[in-house]
Each structure stands twice: as structure tokens, then as C-alpha cells.
C-alpha positions in Angstrom: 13.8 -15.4 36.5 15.9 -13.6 33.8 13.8 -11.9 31.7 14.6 -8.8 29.9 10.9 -6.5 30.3 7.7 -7.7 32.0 4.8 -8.6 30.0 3.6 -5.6 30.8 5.7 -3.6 30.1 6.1 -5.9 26.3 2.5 -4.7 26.0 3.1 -1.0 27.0 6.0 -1.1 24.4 3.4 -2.9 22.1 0.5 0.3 22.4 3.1 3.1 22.0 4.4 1.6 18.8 1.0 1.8 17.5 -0.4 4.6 18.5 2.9 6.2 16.2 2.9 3.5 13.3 -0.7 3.1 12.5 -2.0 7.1 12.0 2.0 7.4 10.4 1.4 4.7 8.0 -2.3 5.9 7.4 -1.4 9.4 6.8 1.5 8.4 4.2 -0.9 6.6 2.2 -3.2 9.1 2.3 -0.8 12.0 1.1 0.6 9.4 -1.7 -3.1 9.1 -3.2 -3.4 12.9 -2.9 0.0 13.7 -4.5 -1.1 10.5 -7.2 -4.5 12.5 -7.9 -5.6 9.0 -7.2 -8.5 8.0 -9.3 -10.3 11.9 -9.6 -8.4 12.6 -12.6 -9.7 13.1 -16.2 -7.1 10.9 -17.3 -8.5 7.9 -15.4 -12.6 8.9 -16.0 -11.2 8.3 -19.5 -10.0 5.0 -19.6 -11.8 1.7 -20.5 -12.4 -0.2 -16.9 -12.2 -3.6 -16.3 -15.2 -6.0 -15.7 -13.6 -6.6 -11.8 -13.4 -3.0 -11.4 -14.9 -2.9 -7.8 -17.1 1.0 -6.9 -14.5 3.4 -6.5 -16.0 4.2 -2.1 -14.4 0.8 -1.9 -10.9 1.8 -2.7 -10.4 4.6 0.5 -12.2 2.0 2.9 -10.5 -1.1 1.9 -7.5 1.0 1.6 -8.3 2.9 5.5 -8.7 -1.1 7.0 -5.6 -2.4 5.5 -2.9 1.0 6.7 -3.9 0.3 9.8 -3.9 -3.8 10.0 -0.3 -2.5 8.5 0.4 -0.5 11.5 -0.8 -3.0 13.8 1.5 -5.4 12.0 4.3 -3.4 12.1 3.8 -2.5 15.7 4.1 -6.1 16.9 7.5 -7.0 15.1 9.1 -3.5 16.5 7.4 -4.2 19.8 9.8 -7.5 19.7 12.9 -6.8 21.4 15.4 -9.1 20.8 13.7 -11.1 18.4 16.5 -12.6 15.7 15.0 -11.6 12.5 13.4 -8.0 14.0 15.8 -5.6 12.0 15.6 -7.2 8.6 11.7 -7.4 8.9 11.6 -4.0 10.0 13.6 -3.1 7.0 11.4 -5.2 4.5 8.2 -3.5 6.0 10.2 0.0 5.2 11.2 -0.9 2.0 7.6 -2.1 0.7 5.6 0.7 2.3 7.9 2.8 -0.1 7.6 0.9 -3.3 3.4 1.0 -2.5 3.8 4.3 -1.6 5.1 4.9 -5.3 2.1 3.3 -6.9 -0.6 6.1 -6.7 2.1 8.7 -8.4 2.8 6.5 -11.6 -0.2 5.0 -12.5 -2.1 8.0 -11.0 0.2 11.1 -11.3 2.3 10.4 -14.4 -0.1 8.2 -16.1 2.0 5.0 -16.6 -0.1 2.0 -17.1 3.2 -0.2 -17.5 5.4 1.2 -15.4 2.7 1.0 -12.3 2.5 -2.6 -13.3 6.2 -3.2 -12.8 6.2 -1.2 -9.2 2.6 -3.1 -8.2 4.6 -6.5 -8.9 7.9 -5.8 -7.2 5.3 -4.7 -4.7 4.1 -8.4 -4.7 7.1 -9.6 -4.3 8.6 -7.1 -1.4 5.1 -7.9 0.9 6.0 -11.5 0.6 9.4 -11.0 1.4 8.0 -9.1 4.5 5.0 -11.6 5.6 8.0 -14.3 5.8 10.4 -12.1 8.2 7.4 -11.1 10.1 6.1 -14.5 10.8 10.1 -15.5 11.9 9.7 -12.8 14.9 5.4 -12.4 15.4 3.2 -14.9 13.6 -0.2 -12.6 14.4 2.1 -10.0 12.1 2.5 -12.1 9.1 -1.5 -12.8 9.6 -2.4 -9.6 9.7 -0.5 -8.4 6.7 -2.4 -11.3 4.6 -5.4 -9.6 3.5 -2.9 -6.4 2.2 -1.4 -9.8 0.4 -4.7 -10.2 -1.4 -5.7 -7.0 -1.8 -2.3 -6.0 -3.6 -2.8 -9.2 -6.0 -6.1 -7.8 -6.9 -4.8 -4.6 -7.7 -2.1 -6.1 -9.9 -4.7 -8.1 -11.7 -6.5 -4.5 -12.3 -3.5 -2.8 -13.1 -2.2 -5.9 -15.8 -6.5 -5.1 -17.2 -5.8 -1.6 -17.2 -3.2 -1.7 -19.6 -4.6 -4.6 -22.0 -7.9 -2.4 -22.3 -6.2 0.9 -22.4 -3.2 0.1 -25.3 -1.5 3.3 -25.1 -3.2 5.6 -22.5 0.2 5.7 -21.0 1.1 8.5 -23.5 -1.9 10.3 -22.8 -1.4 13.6 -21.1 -4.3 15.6 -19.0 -5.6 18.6 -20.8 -6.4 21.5 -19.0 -7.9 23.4 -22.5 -11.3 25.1 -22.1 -13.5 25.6 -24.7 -15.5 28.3 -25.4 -18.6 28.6 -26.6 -20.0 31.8 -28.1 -23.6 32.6 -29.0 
């Protein structure tokens, strides 16, 4: 028998990996919506929403579910020692977690309808990239990163509404002017 780690010791490997990746990954998406301004802005209150605009509570718990399928995801491939395609998936997952994580302060932060679109749709593209490498080393972590798949696609079809409703808004600046009132 010539086997590099026990399967016990593959699922020891497995639970320490996630217990790191999945609160990491949740907590970066939770500081990139925070340094976004995510949707509490009087920019956004402003514009025109779309008819598949789902209730904004939906956003943090679809959002809270999906970081931590994510993590789990994540956790499998690195938990795969030896596998051929590891590295490169590993480095896909990377590089999409940053282009998502660059979503919240475009659209959000520095109001840019059209520029979030383009960063959602590389998005699209990166997570697909990564579902492939992932399912070449851990099958169940390509699965798991299928409903972020839909999710993400959703988001692009609200971001591509966002901007067909809201022609301009991405010049649109936040005003912090009070007005007074005197009796």
C-alpha cells in the first residue's frame, strides 16, 4: 500500500482548510460590501430598479450561503494533495474572488453602472474558468460553486438593467448638502 496520507488524515487536512477559507472568504466579502457602501447609499435609493429586482434582505443571505459554499469549495481542491490541476485551480479561485471582490466598490463605491458591468462579466467568465479546474481535481467543488454560477448571472442581468434604466447615473455624484429650513 503506497499511499501518500490516510483518509483520515485527507479529511483532517479537509476540516482545517475550511475552518480558515470559509470565515476568510466570508469576511472579505463582507468588508468589500462595507468599503462598496453596498446598496445603503443615496446614490442607489435613487436610481430606477429593475422589474427582477429581488428584496434587498435577500442580497446578504443569498450572498452569506454562497461565501461559504465558496469556502467549502475551495477547501476541497486545496485539501487535494497531489492532484494535477490543484495550483492552477487554486489560482483561478484567487483570481475571481478578486475581480468579485471589486464589484461592490465600482458599482457601489464609485458609482459606475458600466464599468461594474464589465468587472461582473469578466467575473462570469473567471468562475467558469474556475468551476472547470475545479471539477479536473474535486467534482463536489465544481458543484458547489454552481449556484455562485447562477447567482453571478443574475446579478449581471441586474447590472446590464441597471444601466439601460439609469442612462447616465454613472456621472452622478452623492451629495452630502443639507438644507435648511428657517421659520
Amino acid at each position: 500500500m503506497n499511499r501518500l496520507a490516510s483518509p483520515a488524515q485527507l479529511r483532517a487536512s479537509f476540516f482545517r482548510w475550511a475552518l480558515f477559507l470559509v470565515p476568510a472568504i466570508a469576511l472579505l466579502g463582507f468588508l468589500s460590501g462595507q468599503i462598496g457602501g453596498a446598496s445603503d447609499s443615496a446614490w442607489f435609493s435613487a436610481l430606477e430598479k429593475p422589474a427582477t429586482f429581488p428584496p434587498p434582505a435577500t442580497f446578504g443571505i443569498v450572498w452569506a450561503v454562497l461565501y461559504a459554499m465558496m469556502g467549502v469549495a475551495l477547501a476541497l481542491v486545496c485539501a487535494a494533495w497531489g492532484a494535477r490541476f490543484r495550483g492552477p485551480a487554486i489560482a483561478a479561485f484567487v483570481v475571481q474572488l478578486l475581480v468579485n471582490l471589486a464589484w461592490s466598490p465600482v458599482f457601489f463605491g464609485a458609482h459606475q453602472i458600466a464599468t461594474g458591468l464589465a468587472v461582473i462579466i469578466a467575473l462570469d467568465v473567471a468562475v467558469i474558468v474556475t468551476i472547470i479546474l475545479f471539477w479536473r481535481v474535486r467534482r463536489l467543488a465544481a458543484w458547489l460553486l454552481a449556484p455562485y454560477l447562477a447567482w453571478i448571472l443574475f446579478a449581471t442581468l441586474l447590472n446590464w438593467q441597471f444601466l439601460e434604466l439609469n442612462p447616465g447615473a454613472d456621472r452622478v455624484e452623492d451629495s452630502n448638502a443639507v438644507q435648511r429650513i428657517e421659520l
